[in-house]
C-alpha positions as CSV (number, residue, x, y, z in Angstrom):
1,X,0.0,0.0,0.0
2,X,3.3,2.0,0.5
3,X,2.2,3.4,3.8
4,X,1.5,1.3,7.1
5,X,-2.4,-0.5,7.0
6,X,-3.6,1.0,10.4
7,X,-6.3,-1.0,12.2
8,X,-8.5,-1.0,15.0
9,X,-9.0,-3.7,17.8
10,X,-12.8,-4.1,18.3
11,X,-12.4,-6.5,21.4
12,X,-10.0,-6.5,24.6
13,X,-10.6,-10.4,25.9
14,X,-7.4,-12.5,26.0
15,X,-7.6,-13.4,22.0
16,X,-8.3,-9.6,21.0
17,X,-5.2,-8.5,23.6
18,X,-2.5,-11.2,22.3
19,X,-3.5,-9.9,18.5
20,X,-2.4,-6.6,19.6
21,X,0.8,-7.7,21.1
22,X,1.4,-9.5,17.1
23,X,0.5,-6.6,15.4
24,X,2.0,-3.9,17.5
25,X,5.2,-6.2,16.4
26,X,5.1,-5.4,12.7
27,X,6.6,-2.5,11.0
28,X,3.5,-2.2,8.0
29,X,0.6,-2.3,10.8
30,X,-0.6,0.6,13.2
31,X,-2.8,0.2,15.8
32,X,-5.2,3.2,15.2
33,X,-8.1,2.6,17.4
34,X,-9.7,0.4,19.8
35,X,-13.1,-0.9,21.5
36,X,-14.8,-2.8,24.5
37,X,-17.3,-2.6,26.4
38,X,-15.8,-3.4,30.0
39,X,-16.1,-0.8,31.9
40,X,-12.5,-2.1,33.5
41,X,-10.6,-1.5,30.4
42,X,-12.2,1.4,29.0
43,X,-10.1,4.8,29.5
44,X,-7.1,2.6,29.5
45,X,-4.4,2.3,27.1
46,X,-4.4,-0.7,25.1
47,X,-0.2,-1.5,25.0
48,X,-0.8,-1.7,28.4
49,X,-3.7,-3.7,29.1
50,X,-2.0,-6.1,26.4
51,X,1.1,-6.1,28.4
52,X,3.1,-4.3,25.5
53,X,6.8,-2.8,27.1
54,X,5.4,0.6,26.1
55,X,2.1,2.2,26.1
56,X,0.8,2.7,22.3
57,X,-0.6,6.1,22.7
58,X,-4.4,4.0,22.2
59,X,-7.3,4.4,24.5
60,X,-10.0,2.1,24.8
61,X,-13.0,3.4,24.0
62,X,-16.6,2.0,24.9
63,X,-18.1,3.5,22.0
64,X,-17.7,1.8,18.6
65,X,-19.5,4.4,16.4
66,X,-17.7,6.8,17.7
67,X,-14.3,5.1,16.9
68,X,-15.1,4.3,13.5
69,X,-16.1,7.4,12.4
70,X,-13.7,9.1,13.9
71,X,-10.8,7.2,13.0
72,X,-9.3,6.7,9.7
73,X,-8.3,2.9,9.8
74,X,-8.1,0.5,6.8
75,X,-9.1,-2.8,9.0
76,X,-10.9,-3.9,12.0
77,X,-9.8,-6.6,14.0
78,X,-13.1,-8.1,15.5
79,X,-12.4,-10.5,18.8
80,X,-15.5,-10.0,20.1
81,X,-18.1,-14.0,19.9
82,X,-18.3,-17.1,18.4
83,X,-21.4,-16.7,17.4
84,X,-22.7,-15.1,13.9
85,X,-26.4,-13.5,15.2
86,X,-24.5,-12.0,17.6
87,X,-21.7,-10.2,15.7
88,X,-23.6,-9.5,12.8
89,X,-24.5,-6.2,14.0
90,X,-21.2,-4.8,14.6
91,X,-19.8,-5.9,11.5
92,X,-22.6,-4.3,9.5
93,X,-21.9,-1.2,11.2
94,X,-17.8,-1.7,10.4
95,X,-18.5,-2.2,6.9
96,X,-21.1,0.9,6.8
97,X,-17.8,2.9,7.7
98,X,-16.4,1.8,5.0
99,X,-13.6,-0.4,7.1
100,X,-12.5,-4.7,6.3
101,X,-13.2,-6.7,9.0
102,X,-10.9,-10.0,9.6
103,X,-12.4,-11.4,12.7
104,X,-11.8,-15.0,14.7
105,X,-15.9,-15.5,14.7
106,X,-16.2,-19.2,14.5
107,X,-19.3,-19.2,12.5
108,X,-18.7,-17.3,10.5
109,X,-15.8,-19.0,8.5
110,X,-18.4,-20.3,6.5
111,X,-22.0,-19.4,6.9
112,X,-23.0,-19.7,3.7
113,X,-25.2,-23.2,4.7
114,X,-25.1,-23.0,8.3
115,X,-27.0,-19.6,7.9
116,X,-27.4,-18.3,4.2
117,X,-29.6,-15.5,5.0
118,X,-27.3,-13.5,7.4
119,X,-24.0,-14.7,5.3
120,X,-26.0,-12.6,2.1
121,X,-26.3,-10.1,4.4
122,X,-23.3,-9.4,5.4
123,X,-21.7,-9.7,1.8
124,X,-24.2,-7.3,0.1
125,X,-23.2,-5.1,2.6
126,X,-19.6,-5.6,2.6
127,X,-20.1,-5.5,-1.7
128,X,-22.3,-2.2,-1.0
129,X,-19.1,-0.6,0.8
130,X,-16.5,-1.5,-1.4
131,X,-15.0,-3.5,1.7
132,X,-13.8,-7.0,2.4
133,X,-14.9,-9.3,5.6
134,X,-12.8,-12.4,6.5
135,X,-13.1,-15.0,9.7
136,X,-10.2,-17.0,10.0
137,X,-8.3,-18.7,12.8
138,X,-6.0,-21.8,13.6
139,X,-9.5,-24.0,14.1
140,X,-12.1,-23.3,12.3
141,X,-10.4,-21.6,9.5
142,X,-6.7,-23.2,9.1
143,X,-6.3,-26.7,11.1
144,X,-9.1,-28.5,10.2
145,X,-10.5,-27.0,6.6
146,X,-8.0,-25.0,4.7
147,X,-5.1,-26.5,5.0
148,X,-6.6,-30.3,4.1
149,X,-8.0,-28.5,1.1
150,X,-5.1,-27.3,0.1
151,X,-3.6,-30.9,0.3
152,X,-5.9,-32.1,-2.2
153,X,-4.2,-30.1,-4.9
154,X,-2.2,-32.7,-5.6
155,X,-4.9,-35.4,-5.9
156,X,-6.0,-36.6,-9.1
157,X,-8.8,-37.7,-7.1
158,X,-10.3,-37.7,-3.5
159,X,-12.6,-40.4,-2.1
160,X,-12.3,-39.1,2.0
161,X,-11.0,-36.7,4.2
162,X,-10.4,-37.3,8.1
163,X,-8.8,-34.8,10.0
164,X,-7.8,-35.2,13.7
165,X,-6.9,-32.2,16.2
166,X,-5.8,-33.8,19.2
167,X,-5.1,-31.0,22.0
168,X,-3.1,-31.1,25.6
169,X,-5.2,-28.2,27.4
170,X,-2.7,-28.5,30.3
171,X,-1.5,-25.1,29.8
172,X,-4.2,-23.3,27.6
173,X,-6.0,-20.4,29.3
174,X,-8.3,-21.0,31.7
175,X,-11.4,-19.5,29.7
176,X,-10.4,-22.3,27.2
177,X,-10.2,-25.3,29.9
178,X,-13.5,-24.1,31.2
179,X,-14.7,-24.2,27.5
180,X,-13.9,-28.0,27.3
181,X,-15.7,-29.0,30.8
182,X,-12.4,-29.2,32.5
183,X,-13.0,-30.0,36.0
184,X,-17.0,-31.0,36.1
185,X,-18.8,-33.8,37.3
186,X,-20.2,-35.7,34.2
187,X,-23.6,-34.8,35.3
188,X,-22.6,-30.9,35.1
189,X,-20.8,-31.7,31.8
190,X,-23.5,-33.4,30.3
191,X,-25.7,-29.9,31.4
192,X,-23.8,-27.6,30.2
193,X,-23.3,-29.8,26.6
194,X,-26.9,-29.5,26.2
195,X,-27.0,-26.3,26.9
196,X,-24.4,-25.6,24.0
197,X,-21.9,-24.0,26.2
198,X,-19.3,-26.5,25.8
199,X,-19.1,-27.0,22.5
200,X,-16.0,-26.0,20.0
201,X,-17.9,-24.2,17.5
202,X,-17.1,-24.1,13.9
203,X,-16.8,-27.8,13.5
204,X,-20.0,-28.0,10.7
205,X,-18.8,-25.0,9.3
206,X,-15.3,-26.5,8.5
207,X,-17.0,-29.6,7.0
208,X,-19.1,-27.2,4.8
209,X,-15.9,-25.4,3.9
210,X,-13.8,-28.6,2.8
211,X,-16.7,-29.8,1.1
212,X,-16.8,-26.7,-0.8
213,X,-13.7,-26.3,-2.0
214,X,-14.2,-30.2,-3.4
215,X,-17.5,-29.1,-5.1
216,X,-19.0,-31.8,-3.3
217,X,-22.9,-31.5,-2.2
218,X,-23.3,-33.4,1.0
219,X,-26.6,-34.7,2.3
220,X,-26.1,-34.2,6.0
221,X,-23.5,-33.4,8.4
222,X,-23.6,-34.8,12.1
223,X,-21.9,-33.3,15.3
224,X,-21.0,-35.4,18.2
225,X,-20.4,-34.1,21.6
226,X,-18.9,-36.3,24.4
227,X,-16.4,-35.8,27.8
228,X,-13.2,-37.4,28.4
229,X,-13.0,-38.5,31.7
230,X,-9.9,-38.0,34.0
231,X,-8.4,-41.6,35.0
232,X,-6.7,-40.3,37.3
233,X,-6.3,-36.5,39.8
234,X,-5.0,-34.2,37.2
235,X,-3.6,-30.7,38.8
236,X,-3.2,-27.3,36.8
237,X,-1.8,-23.6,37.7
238,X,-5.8,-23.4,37.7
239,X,-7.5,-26.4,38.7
240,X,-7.8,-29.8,40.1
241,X,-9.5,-32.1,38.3
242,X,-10.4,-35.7,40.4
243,X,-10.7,-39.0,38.9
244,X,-13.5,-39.3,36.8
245,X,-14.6,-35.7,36.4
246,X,-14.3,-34.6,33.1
247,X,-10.9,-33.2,31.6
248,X,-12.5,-32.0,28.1
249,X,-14.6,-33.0,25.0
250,X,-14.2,-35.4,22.3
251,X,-16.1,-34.1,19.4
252,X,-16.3,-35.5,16.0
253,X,-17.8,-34.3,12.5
254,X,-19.3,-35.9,9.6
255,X,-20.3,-35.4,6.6
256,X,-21.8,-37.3,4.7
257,X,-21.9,-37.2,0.3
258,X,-24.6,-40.1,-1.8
259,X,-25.0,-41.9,2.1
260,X,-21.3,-42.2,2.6
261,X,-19.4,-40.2,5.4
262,X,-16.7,-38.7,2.9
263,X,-15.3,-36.1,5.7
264,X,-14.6,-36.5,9.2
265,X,-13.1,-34.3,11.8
266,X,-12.2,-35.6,14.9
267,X,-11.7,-32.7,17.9
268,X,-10.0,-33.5,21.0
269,X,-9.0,-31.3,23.9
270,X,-8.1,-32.6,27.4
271,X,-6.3,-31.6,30.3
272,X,-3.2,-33.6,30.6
273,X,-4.0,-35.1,26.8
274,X,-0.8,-37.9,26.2
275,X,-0.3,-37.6,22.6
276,X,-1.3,-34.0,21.0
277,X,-1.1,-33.9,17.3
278,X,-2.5,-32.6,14.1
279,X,-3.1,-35.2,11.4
280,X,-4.7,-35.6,7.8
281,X,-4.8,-38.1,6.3
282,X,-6.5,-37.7,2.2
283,X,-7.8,-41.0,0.8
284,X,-7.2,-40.5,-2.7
285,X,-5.0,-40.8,-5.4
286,X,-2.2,-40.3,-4.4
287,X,-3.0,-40.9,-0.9
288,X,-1.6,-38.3,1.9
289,X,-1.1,-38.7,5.4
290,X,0.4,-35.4,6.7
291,X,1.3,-35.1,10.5
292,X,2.2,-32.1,12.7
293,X,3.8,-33.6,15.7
294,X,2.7,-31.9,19.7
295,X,0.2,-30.2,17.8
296,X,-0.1,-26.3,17.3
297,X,-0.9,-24.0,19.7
298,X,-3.9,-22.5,19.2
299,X,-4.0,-19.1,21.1
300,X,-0.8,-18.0,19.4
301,X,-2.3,-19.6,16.0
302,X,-5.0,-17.9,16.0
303,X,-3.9,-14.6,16.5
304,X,-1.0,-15.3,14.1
305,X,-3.1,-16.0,11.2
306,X,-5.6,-13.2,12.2
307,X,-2.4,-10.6,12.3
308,X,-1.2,-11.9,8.8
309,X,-4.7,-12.1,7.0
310,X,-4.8,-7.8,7.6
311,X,-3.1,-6.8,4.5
312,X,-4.9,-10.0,2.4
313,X,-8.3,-8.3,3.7
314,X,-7.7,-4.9,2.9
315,X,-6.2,-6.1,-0.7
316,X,-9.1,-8.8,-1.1
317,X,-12.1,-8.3,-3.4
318,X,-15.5,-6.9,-1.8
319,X,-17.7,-9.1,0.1
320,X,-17.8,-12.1,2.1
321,X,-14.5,-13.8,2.1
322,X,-13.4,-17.5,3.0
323,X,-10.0,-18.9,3.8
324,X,-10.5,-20.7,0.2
325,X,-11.2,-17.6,-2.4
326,X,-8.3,-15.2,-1.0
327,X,-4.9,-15.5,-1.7
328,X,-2.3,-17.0,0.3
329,X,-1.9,-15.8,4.1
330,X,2.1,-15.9,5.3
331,X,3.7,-14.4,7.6
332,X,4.7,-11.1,6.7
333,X,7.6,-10.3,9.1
């Protein structure tokens, strides 16, 4: 662009502060602005509350309109839920300001079955503005979907997919570990996993995403919730989990294409988990089984690919953008 992209953090939680501390480290971004609604953090300066060695001379403001029309910025980082009918209206006000959005919004990765109507939504209004919106992150949007995508590039043909994220949670923020069911009596797990709170979201949306990029139509996809019980006491910086309370989920995804299951994602995260990994494994022709050893961290992942996906927003073509229709993300250092 020949001058610095200058963005503005819309969310101070842990994600939203660990992004600031990656962008604050590169020379072509400039942290311009910046929103939340905790009464705790607003009046503060962001550097600090990020835990920068220097303030960055950027308040926190609890009012987004009056950030984004007051501040020139090219992008919005957006940190803010999971969940799309929840973020919906602040991206449609970002994008009425004529700003990209990249956000780590789980659902929307790829809304565009899950929930057409507010995906169409969002990109006529993103079209309407001249302005690009992306959700990515290590899982949904890089782990799980993209990158076995990718793989199949060099496939003369694909019959299945099967991905496995196997996590150790061990040293994961608490929010996270309390996000799994770390700690709670099955009977509490098995409350809170109807209740929806325990779930990782995104996992449909990934199988949407893969099946996608295959131009495969599938007839259903499934979703599979379960805990993995602690054999034995398991103690954190944070908690103590006892023998058979739970120590996180087990979740696995299918979809399925003429009444085969021709995708299936396997997501595990437990406390004290024995053998973390990443694995694909692309039945096909020629056949790929691709293995990232003690896994990825996902906090530092996430924020990673969020950090390097600014300039690919701000450069991408109007509308509502997946990991699979903009170009490459690297790290730009």
């Amino acid at each position: 662009m020949g001058r610095k992209i200058r963005v503005i953090q819309y969310g101070a939680g842990p994600i939203g502060l660990k992004a600031v501390e990656y962008i604050a480290g590169r020379s072509h971004l400039q942290i311009v602005g910046a929103v939340d609604t905790d009464p705790a953090k607003i009046g503060r300066d962001l550097g600090e509350l990020a835990g920068l060695p220097a303030p960055l001379g950027v308040t926190v403001s609890g009012d987004a309109s009056d950030v984004l029309r007051r501040t020139g910025a090219d992008a919005v980082v957006l940190t803010t839920t999971s969940t799309l009918e929840k973020i919906k209206p602040q991206i449609l006000e970002i994008v009425s300001f004529g700003k990209n959005v990249v956000s780590s919004c789980e659902e929307l990765t790829y809304p565009w079955i899950t929930q057409p109507a507010i995906a169409w939504e969002i990109h006529e209004a993103a079209v309407a503005n001249s302005v690009s919106v992306l959700a990515t992150g290590v899982n949904p949007g890089f782990l799980m979907d993209f990158l076995p995508l990718v793989m199949t590039g060099i496939c003369k043909d694909v019959t299945h997919i099967r991905v496995e994220r196997i996590q150790d949670a061990r040293h994961r923020r608490l929010p996270f570990q309390k996000k799994i069911g770390a700690g709670l009596t099955m009977e509490a797990f098995q409350t809170k996993a109807k209740e929806g709170i325990l779930r990782h979201v995104g996992l449909t949306e990934s199988i949407h995403l893969i099946a996608s990029g295959l131009g495969w139509t599938l007839d259903r996809t499934e979703d599979i919730l379960s805990p993995v019980k602690a054999a034995s006491r398991i103690t954190t910086e944070h908690l103590i989990i006892e023998p058979g309370q739970a120590s996180g989920v087990s979740q696995i995804g299918r979809g399925y294409r003429n009444g085969e299951e021709v995708i299936t994602l396997n997501f595990r995260a437990s406390v004290g988990e024995p053998n973390p990994l990443e694995r694909i494994v692309i039945e096909g022709s020629p056949r790929i089984d691709l293995t990232i050893t003690d896994g990825v961290n996902g906090d530092v992942a996430t924020c990673a690919i969020m950090t390097n996906a600014i300039p690919v927003v701000v450069e991408a073509e109007p509308g509502l953008r997946t990991m699979a229709d903009v170009r490459p993300i690297a790290c730009r250092g």
